[in-house]
N, C-alpha and C positions, 0 to 999 in steps of 0.2 A: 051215519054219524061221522062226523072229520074232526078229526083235533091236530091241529098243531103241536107240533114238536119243534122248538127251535133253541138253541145254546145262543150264540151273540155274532154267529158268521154262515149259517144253515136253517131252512126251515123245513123239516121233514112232515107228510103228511100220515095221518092214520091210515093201517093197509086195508080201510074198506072197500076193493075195487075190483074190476074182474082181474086175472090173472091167468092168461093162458087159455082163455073162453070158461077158465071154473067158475063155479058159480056166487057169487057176490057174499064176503062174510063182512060181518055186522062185529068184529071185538069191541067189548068193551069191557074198559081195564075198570080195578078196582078202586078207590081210592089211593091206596098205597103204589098201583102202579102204575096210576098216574102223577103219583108223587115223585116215584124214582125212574118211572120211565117216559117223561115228555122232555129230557133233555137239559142240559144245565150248562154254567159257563165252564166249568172243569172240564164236562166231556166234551164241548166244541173246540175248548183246549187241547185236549188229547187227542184229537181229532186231526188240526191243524198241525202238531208236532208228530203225528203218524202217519199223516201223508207226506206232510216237508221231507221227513229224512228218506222214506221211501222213495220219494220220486226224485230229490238231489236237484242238481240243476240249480241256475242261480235264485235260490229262495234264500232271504234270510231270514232262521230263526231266533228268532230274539222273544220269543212269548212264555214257551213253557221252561219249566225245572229241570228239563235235563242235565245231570252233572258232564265236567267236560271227561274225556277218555285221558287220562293224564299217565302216561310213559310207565312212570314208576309204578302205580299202581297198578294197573295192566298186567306189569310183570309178575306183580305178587299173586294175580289170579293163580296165572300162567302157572306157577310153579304151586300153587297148591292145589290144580286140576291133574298137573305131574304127580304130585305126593298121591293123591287120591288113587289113580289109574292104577300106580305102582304098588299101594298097599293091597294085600290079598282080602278081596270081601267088601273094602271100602268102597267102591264105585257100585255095586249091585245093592249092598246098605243103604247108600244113599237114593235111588235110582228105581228100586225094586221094592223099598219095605213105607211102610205106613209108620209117622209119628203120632205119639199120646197129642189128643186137641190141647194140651196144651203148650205144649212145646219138642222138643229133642230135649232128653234129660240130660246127657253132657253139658248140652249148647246151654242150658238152663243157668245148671252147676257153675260153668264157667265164668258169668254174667254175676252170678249173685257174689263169688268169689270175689270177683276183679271191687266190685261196687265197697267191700265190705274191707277190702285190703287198701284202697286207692282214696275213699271217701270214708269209712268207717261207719258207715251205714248200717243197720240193724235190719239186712232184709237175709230170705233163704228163696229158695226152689218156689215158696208157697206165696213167695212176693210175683210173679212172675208168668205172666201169657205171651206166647209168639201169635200174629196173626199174620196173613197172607197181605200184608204191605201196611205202612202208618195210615193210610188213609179207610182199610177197614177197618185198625184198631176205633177210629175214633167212632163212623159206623154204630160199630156195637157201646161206644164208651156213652154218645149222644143217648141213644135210644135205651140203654140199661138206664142212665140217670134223669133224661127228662120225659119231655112227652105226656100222656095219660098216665094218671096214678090208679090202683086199684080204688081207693074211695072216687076216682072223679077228678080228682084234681089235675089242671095240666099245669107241668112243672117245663122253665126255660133254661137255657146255657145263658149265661152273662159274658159277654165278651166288655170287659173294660177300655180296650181299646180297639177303634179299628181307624184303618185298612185292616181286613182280617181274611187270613189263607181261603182263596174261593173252594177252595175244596171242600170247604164245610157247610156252605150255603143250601144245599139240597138234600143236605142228608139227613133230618128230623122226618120220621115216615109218618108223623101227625101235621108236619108243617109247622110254619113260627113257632120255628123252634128255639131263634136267638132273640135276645136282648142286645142291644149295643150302644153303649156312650160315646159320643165324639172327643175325640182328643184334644189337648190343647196343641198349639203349635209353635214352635219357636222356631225363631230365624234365626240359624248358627255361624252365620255366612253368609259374602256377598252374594253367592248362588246356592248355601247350603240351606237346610229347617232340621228339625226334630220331631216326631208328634212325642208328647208326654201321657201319661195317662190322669185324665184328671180326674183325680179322688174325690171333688168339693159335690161333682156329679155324680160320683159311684154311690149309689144305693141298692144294696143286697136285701130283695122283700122275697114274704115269703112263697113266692112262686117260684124262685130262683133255686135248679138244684145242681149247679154247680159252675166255677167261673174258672174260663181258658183263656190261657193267653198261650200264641207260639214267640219261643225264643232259640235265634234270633226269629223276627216277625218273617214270616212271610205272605205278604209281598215288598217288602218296604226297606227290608236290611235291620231295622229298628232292634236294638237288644237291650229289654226292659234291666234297668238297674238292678242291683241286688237289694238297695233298698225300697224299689217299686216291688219288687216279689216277696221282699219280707212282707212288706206292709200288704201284698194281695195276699198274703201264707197266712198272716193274721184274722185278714177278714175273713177269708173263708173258714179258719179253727173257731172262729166267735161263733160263724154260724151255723154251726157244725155240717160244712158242705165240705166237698174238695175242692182243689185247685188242682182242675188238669194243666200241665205243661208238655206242648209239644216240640219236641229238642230234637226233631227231624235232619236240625243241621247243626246243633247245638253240642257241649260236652257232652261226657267225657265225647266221646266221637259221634259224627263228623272233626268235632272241633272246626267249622266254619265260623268263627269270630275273631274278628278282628279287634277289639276290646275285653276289659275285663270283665267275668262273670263267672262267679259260683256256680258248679253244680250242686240244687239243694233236693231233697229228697225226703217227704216224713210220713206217717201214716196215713194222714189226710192228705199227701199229694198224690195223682197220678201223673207217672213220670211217660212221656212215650217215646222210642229211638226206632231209628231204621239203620237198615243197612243200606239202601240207596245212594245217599248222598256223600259216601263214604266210597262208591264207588260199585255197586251193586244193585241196581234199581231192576233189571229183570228177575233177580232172584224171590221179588217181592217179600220182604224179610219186615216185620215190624213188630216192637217189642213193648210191650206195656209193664209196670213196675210200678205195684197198686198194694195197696191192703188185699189180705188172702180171701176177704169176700168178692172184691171189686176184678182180684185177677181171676179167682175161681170161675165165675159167671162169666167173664171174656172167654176160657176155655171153655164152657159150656156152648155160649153161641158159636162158636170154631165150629166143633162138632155137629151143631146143628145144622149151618149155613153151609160148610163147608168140608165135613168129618176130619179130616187132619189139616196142616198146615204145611207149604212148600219145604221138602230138605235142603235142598241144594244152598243154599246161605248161609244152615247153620252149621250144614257142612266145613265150607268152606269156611268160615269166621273164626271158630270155637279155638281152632290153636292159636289163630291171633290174639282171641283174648284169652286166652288159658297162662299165654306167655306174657301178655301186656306190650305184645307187639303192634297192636291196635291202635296205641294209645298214642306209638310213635308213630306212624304211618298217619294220623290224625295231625299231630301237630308239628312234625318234622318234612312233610309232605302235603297233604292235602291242605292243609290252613296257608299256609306260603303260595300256592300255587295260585289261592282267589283272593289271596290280598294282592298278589301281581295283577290280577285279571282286573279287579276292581279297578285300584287306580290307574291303568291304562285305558279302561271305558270312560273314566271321569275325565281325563286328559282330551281324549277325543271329543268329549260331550262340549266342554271349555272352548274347543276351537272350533267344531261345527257350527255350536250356536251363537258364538259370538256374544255383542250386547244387542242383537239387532231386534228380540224382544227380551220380555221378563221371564226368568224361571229357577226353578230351586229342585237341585238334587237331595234326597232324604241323605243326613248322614249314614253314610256304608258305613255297618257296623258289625255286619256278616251274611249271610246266605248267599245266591248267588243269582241278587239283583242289582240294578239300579232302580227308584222309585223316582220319576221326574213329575213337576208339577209347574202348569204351566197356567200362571193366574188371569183371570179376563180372558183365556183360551176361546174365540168367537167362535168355533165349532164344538160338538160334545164330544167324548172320549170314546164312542162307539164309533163317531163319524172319523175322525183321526183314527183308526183301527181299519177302518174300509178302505180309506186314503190310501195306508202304508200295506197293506194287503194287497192292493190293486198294484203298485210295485212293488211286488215281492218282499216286503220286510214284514214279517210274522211278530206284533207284541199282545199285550191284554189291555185291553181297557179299562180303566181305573173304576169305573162306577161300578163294578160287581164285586169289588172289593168292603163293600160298603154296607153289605148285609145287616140287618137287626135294627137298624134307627128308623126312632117310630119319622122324623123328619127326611124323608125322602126327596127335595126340594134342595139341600145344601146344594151350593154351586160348584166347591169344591170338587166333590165327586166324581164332577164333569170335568175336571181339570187335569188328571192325572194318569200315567201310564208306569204297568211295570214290562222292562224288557231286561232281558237275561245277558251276562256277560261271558257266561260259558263255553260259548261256540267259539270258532278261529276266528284269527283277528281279521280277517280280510272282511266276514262275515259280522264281525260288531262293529267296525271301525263306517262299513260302508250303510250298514241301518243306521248308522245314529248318523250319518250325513243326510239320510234321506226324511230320517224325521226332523231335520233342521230345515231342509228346505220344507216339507210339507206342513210344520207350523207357521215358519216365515208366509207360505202361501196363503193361508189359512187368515195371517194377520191383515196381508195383503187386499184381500178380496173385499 
């Protein structure tokens, strides 16, 4: 038996083969592992952004989330891997000893503190899971709320709007796992749009058991208004579902927005943060801020999946935010540094491409993308991704972004790419020339 395994830049086969003159094995995976183990566009992602940095040399990556290595913050490592070293026991605490699955109880304290002094929030300790990065919070958040029900029933995530972070596309272990509405679009600019979320479409039925949106969006920069979230806060309280929010790059920190937004937080929302994009993304650090049933059972799967959760992050965080020095280092540092980065991509994007075709950048409105869309695009968004691959400039292709619509056929999806602005500028400045010429080719032919 052979099966394919392929993400969107690899085709891997099943290892039925000899090996060595051993003798020929037949695996064959489960359903669920062949759910989670034939390959997805996240890990051809992660794939792409693990070999780039590893092998160096003139590749540009412009595809994955890596945050950029920013001076100041670096420093701040620096000196709290000094404090650690220097306190007598700290370093072997962290390094030697096992946390409760559900979090470091400091690191906990600290988080519920900060949330309740900063925001006046009504959460404690019992609001509260760490998990081993945002992306297996959600993991467990998908699979605790949708999927198969005990009577039978299979219940979906609602994504209201998409482009929607590829990182969630594979991970329901029943499959069609998402629901997704098309956006509406506005043009905000001579080269600018907006997607909005259109509500005249949103219908929450009852298969639906619970509706996410990430703010800001990822892949797109898009940061759902406070009165888009009220109004999803509502819908979801009518139907007595939650509203997960994933604030990966979002308040109180990262604070990656470049515009206004509330951080809002209620019993019926799941809130979830990292420490990644703040400046930590090996420490694998991700925080969920749920009703004490919703976070109980996140620490339950911890333990199961995992027995404890990585220290090292919450190591290193917990005086930041004990102090509310987090909070400055969020917005007196890291939010300045990618609205520079931002508008110097756009700048370059403006003279690259010239008028010499049509295109429209998503209003930047935080994370640490550009989302270009490029309309009547005469090739698809996989084939422009082979193109720019094949010289060395590393993006995503738009169509994987696009998960849950039952209409699989929009054209759009074929039109669009996201490419990251985080890297050095010799390294953005000279992708986004090459994706100028490779579209202008493209139009050409």
């Amino acid at each position: 038996m052979m099966i394919g395994i392929s993400g969107f830049g690899v085709h891997y086969e099943h290892p039925n083969r000899l090996v060595n003159g051993s003798t020929p094995m037949d695996f064959e995976f489960s359903k669920l592992g062949l759910e989670l183990g034939s390959g997805s566009g996240i890990g051809e992602l992660m794939k792409d952004l693990g070999e780039a940095l590893a092998a160096g040399g003139d590749i540009r990556m412009l595809g994955g989330g890596q945050p950029a290595h920013i001076p100041e913050v670096n420093a701040i490592w620096r000196r709290r891997m000094e404090e650690i070293t220097e306190e007598p026991g700290a370093l072997e605490r962290m390094l030697a000893n096992y946390d409760p699955p559900q979090g470091n109880p400091r690191f906990i304290e600290a988080l519920s503190t900060l949330f309740r002094r900063e925001f006046g929030w009504k959460v404690g300790s019992e609001n509260f899971a760490v998990t081993p990065g945002g992306q297996t919070a959600f993991f467990f958040l998908f699979n605790l709320l949708g999927g198969e029900m005990p009577d039978g029933r299979r219940k979906k995530i609602l994504l209201p709007l998409v482009p929607e972070y590829i990182g969630y596309a594979n991970q329901g272990t029943c499959g069609d796992m998402f629901r997704a509405v098309p956006p509406k679009i506005e043009k905000t600019g001579e080269h600018e749009f907006k997607y909005r979320v259109d509500f005249d479409k949103l219908e929450v039925t009852e298969d639906i058991a619970a509706i996410c949106v990430s703010r800001p969006t990822n892949p797109t920069g898009n940061v759902l208004t406070d009165g888009e979230i009220a109004r999803l806060s509502d819908l979801a309280k009518a139907h007595g579902i939650p509203l997960i929010i994933d604030n990966a790059y979002g308040a109180p920190f990262p604070n990656v927005i470049f515009t206004e937004a509330t951080p809002v937080w209620d019993e019926h929302i799941i809130l979830t943060l990292s420490l990644s994009k703040i400046g930590l993304p090996g420490t694998r650090t991700g925080i969920v801020v749920a009703h004490p049933k919703v976070a109980g059972a996140v620490a339950s799967m911890s333990s199961v999946v995992g027995l404890s959760n990585p220290n090292i992050g919450q190591v290193i965080a917990r005086p930041l935010i004990e102090s509310g020095e987090i909070l400055k280092i969020s917005n007196e540092t890291v939010k300045p540094f990618y609205v520079e980065k931002s508008r110097m991509a756009r700048e370059w994007v403006a003279e690259s491409f010239g008028d010499s075709f049509e295109y429209y950048i998503h209003r930047s409105e935080g994370a640490l993308f550009l989302w270009l869309w490029f309309p009547g695009l005469p090739i698809s968004a996989r084939e422009l991704y082979e193109r720019l691959k094949a010289r060395g400039v590393l993006i995503v292709p738009g169509n994987y972004f696009f998960f849950g619509l039952e209409d699989e056929s929009w054209r759009h999806r074929q039109e669009c790419l996201r490419m990251t602005f985080t890297m050095d500028e010799d390294a953005v400045k000279g992708g986004i020339r090459i994706i100028g010429e490779e579209v202008r080719k493209a139009w050409a032919e």
